[in-house]
N, CA and C atoms as a LAMMPS dump frame, in Angstrom:
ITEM: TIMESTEP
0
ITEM: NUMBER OF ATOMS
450
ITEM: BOX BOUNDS ff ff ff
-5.0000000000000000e+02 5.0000000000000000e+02
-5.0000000000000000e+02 5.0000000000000000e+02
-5.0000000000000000e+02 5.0000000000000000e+02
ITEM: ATOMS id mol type element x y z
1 1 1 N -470.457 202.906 -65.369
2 1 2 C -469.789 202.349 -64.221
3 1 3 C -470.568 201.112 -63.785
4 2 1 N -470.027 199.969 -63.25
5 2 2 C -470.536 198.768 -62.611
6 2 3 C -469.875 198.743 -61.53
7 3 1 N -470.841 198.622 -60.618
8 3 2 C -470.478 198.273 -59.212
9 3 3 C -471.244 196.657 -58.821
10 4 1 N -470.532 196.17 -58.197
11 4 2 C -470.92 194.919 -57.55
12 4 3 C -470.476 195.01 -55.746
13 5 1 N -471.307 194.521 -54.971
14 5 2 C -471.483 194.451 -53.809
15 5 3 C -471.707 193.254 -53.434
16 6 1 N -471.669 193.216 -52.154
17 6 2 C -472.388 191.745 -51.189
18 6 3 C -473.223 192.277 -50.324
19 7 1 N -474.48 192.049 -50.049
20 7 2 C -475.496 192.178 -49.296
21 7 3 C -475.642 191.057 -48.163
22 8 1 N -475.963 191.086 -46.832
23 8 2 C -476.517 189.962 -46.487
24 8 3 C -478.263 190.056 -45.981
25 9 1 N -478.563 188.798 -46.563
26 9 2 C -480.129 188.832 -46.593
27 9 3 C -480.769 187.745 -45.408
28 10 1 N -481.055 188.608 -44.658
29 10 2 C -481.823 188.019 -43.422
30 10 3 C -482.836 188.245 -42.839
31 11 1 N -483.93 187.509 -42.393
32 11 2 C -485.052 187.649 -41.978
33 11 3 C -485.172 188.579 -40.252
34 12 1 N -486.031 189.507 -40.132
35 12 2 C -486.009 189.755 -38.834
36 12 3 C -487.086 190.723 -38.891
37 13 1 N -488.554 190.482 -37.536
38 13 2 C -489.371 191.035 -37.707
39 13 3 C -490.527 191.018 -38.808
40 14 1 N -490.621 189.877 -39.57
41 14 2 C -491.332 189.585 -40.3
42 14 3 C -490.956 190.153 -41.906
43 15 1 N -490.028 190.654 -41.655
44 15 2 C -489.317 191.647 -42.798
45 15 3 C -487.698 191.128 -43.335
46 16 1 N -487.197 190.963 -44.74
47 16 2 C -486.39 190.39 -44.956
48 16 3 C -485.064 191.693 -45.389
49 17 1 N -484.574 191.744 -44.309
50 17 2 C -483.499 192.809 -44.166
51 17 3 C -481.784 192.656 -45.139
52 18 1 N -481.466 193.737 -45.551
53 18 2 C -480.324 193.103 -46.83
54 18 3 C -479.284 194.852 -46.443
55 19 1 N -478.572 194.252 -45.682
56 19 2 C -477.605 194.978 -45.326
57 19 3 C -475.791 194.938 -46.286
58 20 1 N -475.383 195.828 -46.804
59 20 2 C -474.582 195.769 -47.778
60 20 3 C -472.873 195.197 -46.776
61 21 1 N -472.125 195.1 -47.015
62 21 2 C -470.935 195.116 -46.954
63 21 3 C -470.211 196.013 -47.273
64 22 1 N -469.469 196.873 -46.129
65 22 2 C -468.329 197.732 -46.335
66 22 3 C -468.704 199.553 -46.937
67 23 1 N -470.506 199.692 -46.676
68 23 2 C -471.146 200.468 -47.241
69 23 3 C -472.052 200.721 -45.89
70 24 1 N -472.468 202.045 -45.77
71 24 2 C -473.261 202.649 -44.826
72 24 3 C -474.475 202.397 -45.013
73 25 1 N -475.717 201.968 -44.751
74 25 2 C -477.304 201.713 -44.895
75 25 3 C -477.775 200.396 -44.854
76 26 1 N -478.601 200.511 -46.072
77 26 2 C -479.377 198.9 -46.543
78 26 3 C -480.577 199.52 -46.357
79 27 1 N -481.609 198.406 -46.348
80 27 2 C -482.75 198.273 -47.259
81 27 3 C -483.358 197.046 -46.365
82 28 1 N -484.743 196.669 -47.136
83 28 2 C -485.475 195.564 -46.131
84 28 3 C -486.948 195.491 -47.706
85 29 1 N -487.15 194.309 -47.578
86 29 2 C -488.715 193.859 -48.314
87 29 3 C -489.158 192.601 -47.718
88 30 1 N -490.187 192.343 -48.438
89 30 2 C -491.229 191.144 -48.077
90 30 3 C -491.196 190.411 -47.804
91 31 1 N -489.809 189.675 -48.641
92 31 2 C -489.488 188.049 -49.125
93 31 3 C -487.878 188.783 -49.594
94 32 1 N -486.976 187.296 -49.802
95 32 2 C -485.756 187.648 -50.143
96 32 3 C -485.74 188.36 -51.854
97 33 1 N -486.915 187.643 -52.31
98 33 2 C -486.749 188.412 -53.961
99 33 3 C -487.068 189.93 -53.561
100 34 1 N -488.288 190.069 -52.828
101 34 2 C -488.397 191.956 -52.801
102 34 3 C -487.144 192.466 -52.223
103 35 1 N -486.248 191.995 -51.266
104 35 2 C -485.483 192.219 -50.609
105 35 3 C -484.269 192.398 -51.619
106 36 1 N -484.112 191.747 -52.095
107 36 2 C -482.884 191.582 -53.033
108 36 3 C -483.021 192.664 -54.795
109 37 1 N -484.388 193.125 -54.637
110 37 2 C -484.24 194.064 -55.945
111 37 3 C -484.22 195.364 -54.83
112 38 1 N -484.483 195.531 -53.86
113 38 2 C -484.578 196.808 -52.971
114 38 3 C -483.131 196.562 -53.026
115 39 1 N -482.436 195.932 -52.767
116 39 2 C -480.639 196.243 -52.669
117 39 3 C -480.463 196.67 -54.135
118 40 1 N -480.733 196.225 -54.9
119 40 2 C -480.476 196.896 -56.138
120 40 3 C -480.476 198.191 -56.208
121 41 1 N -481.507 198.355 -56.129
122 41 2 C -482.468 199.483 -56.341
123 41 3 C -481.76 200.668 -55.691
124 42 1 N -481.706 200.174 -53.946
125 42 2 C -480.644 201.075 -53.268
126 42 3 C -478.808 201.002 -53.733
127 43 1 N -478.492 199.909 -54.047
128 43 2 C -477.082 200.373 -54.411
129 43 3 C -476.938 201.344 -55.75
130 44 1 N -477.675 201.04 -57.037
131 44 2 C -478.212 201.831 -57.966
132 44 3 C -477.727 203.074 -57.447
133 45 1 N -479.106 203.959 -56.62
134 45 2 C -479.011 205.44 -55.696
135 45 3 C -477.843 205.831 -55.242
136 46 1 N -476.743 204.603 -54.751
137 46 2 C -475.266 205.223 -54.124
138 46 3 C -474.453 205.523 -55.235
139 47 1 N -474.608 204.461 -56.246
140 47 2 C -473.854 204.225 -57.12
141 47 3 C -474.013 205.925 -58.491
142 48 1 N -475.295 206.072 -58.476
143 48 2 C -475.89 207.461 -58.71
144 48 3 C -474.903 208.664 -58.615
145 49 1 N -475.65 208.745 -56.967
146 49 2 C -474.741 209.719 -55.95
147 49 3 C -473.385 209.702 -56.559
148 50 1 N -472.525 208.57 -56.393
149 50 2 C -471.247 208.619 -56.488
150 50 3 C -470.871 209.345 -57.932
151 51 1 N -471.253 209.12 -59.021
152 51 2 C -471.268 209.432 -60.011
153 51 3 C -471.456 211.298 -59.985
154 52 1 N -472.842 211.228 -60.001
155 52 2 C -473.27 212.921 -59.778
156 52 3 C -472.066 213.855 -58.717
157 53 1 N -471.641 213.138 -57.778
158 53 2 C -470.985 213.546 -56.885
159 53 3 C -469.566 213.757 -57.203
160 54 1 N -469.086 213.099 -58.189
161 54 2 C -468.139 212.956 -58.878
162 54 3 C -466.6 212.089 -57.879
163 55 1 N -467.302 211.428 -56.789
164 55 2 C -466.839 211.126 -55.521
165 55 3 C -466.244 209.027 -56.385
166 56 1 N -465.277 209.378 -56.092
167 56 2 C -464.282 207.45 -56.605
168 56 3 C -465.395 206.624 -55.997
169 57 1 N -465.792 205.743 -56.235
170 57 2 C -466.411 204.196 -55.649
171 57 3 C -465.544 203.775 -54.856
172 58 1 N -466.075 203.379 -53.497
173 58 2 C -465.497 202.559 -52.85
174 58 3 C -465.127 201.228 -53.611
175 59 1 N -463.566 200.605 -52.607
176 59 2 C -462.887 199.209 -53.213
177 59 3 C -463.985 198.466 -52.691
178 60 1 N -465.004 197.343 -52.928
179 60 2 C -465.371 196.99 -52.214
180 60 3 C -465.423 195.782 -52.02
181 61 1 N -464.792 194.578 -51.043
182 61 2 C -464.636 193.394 -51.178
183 61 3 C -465.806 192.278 -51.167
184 62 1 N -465.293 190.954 -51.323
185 62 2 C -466.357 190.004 -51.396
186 62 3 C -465.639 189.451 -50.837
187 63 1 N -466.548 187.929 -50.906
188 63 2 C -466.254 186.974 -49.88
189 63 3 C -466.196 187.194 -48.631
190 64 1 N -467.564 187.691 -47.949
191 64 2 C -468.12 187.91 -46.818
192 64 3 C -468.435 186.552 -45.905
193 65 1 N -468.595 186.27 -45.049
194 65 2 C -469.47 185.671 -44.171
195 65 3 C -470.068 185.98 -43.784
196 66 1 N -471.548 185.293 -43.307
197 66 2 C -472.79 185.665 -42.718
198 66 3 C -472.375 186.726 -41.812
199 67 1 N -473.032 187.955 -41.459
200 67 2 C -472.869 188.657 -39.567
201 67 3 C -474.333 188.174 -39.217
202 68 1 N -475.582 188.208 -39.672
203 68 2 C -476.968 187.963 -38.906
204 68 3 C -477.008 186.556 -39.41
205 69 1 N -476.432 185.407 -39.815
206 69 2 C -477.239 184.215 -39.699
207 69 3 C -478.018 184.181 -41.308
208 70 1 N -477.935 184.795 -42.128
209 70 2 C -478.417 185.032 -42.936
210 70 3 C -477.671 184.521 -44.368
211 71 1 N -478.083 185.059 -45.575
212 71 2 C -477.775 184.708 -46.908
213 71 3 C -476.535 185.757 -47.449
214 72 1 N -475.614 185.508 -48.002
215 72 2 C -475.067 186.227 -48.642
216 72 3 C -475.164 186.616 -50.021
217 73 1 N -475.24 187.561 -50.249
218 73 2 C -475.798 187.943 -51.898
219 73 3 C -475.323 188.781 -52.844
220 74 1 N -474.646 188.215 -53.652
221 74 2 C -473.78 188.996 -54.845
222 74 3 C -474.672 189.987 -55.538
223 75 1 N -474.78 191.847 -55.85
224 75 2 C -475.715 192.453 -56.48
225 75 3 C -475.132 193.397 -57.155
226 76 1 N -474.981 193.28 -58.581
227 76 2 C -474.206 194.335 -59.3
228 76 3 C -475.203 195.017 -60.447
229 77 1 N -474.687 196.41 -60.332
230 77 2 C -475.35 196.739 -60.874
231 77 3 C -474.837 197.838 -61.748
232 78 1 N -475.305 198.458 -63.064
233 78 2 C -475.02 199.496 -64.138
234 78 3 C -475.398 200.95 -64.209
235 79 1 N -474.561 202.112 -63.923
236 79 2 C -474.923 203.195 -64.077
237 79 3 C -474.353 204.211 -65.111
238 80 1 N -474.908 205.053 -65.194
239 80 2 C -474.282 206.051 -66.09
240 80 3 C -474.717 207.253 -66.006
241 81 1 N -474.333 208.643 -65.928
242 81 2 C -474.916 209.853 -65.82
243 81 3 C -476.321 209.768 -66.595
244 82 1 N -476.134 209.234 -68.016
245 82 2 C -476.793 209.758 -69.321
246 82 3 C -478.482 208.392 -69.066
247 83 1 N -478.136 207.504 -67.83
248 83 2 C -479.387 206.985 -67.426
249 83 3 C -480.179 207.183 -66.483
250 84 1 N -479.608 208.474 -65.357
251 84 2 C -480.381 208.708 -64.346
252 84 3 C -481.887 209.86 -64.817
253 85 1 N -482.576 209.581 -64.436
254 85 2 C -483.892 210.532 -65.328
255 85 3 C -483.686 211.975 -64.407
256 86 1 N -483.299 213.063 -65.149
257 86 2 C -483.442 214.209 -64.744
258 86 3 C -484.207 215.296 -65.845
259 87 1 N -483.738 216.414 -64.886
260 87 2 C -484.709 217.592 -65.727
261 87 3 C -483.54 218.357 -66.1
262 88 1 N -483.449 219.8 -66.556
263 88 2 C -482.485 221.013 -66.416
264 88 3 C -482.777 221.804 -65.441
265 89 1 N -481.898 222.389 -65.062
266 89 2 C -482.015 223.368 -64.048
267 89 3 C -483.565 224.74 -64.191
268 90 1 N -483.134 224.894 -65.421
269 90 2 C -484.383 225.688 -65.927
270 90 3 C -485.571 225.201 -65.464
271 91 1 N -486.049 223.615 -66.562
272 91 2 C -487.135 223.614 -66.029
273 91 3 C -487.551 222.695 -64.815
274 92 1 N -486.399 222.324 -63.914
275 92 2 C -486.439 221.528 -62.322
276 92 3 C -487.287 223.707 -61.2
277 93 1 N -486.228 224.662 -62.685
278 93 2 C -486.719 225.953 -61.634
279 93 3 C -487.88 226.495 -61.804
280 94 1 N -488.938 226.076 -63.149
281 94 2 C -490.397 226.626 -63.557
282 94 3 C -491.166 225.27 -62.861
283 95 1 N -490.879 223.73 -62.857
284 95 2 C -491.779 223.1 -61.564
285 95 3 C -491.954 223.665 -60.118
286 96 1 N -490.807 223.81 -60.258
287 96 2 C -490.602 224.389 -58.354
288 96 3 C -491.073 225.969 -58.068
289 97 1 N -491.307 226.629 -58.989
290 97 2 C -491.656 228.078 -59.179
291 97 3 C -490.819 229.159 -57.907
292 98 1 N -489.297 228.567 -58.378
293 98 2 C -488.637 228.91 -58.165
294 98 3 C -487.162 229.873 -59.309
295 99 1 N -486.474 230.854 -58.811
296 99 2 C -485.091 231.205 -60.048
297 99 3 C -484.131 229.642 -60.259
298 100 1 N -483.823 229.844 -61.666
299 100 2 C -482.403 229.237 -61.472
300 100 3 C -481.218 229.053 -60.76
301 101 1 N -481.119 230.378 -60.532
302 101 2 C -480.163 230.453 -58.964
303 101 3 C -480.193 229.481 -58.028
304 102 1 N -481.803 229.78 -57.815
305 102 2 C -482.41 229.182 -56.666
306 102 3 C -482.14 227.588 -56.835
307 103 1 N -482.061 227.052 -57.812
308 103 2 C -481.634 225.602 -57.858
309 103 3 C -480.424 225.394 -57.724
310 104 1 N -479.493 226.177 -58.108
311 104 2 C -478.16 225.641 -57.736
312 104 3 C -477.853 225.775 -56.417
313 105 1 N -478.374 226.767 -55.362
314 105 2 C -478.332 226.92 -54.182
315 105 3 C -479.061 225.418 -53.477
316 106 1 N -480.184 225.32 -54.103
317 106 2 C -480.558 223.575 -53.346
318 106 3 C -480.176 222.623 -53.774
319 107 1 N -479.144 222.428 -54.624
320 107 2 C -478.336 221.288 -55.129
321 107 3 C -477.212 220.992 -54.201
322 108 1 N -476.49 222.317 -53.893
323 108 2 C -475.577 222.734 -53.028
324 108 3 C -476.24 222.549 -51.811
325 109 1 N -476.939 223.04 -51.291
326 109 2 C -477.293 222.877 -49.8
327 109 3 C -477.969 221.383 -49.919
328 110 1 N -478.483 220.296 -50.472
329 110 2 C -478.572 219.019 -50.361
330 110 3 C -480.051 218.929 -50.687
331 111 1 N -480.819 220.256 -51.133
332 111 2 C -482.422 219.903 -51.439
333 111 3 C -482.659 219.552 -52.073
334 112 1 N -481.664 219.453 -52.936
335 112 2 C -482.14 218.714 -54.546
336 112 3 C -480.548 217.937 -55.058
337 113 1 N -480.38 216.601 -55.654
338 113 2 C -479.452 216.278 -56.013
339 113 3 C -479.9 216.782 -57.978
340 114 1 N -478.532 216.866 -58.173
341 114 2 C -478.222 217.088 -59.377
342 114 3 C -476.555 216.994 -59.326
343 115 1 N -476.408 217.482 -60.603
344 115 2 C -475.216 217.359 -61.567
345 115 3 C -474.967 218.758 -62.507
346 116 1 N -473.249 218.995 -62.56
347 116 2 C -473.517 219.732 -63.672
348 116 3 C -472.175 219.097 -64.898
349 117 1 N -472.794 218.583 -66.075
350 117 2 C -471.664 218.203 -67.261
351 117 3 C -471.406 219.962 -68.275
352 118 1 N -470.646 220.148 -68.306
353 118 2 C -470.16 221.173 -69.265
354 118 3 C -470.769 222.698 -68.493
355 119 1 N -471.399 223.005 -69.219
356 119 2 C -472.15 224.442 -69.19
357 119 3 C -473.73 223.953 -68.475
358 120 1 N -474.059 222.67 -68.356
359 120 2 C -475.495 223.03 -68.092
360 120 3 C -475.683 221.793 -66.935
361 121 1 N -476.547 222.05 -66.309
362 121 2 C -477.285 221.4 -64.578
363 121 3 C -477.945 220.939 -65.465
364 122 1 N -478.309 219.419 -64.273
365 122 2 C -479.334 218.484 -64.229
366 122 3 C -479.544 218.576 -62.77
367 123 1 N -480.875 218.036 -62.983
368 123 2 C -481.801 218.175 -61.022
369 123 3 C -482.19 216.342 -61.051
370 124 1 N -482.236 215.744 -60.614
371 124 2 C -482.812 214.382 -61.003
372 124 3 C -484.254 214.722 -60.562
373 125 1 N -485.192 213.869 -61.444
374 125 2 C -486.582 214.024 -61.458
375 125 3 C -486.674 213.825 -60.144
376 126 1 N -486.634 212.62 -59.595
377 126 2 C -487.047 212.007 -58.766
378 126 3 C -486.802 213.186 -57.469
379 127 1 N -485.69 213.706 -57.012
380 127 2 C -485.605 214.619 -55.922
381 127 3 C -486.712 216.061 -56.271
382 128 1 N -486.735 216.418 -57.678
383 128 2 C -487.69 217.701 -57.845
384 128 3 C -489.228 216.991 -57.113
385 129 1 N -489.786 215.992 -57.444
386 129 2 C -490.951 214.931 -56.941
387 129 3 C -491.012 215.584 -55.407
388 130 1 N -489.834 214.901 -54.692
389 130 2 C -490.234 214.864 -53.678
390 130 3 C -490.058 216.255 -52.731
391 131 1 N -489.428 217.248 -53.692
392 131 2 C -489.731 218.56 -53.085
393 131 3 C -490.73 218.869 -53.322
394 132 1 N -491.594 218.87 -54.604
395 132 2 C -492.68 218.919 -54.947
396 132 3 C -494.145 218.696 -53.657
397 133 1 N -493.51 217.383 -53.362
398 133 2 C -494.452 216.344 -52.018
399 133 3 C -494.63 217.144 -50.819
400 134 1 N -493.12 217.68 -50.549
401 134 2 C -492.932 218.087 -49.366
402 134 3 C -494.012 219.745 -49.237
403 135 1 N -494.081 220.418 -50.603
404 135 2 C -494.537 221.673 -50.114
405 135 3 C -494.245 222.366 -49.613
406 136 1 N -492.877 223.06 -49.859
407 136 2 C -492.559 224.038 -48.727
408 136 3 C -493.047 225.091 -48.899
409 137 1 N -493.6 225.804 -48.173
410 137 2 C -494.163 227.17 -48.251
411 137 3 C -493.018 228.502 -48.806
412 138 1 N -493.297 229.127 -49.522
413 138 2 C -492.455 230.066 -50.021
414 138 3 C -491.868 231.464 -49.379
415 139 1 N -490.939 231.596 -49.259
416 139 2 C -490.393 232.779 -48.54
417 139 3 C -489.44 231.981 -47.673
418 140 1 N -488.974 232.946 -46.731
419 140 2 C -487.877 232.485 -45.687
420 140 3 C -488.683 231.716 -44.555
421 141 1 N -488.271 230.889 -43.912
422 141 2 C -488.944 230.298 -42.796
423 141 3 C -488.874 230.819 -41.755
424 142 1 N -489.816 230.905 -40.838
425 142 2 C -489.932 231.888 -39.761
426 142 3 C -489.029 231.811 -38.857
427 143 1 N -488.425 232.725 -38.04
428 143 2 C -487.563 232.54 -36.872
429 143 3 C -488.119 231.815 -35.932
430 144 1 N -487.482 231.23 -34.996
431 144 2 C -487.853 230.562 -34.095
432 144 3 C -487.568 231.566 -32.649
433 145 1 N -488.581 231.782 -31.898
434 145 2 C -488.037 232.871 -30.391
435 145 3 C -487.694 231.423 -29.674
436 146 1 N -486.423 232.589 -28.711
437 146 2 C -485.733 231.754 -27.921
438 146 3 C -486.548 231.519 -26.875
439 147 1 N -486.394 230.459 -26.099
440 147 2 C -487.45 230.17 -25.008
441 147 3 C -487.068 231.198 -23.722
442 148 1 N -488.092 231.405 -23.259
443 148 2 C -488.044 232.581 -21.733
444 148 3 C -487.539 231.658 -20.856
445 149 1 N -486.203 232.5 -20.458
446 149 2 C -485.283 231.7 -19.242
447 149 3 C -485.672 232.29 -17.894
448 150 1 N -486.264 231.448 -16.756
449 150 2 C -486.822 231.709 -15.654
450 150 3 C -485.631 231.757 -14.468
């Protein structure tokens, strides 16, 4: 799949901010070049999502005009299931020292993105990482008591 977008790239706060067109988020770097591979980089991730998600691409138009005073910037970019770096479910479930089950339940509940083609799950590396980071302690998480009403 190729998606192409318009970004606009504008300075604010010492930081060069690149807000997409007709798309929820954006991104921000150094200078307009860091700025302008971070839009990549982030449309890439939607463009991902959309894919894994199995969710249509937005239509998305061009020929924007400035909204901040800023640059307008054409950024297209190439995806494909078979290029996002993932693991299998199996072994996304012996990193996490967690069941298999247990991964399709955090794919589903949003802890982990993945995919499934045919008979078999993918986890993308990158989300197993940052569960990894996060450390969650194992077992159920503790209840929370309700606060004493005076």
């Amino acid at each position: 799949m190729f998606v192409l977008a318009e970004f606009e790239l504008f300075e604010d706060e010492g930081m060069v901010v690149a807000l997409p067109y007709d798309l929820e988020g954006g991104t921000e770097g150094y200078d307009f070049r860091d700025a302008a591979t971070m839009a990549a980089d982030w449309l890439r991730a939607e463009a991902e999502h959309w894919l894994m998600s199995g969710i249509e691409p937005p239509e998305l138009e061009l020929n924007h005009a400035p909204r901040h005073g800023g640059q307008v910037t054409i950024i297209g970019v190439s995806v494909s299931l078979e290029a996002i770096d993932t693991v299998t479910a199996s072994e996304a479930a012996e990193l996490l020292g967690v069941s298999r089950p247990r991964i399709t339940q955090m794919i589903k509940s949003g802890k982990l993105e993945g995919y499934t083609k045919g008979h078999a799950t993918f986890v993308t590396r990158a989300s197993v990482e940052a569960r990894l980071a996060e450390r969650p302690r194992p077992g159920r998480p503790p209840r929370q008591r309700a606060a004493a009403v005076s």
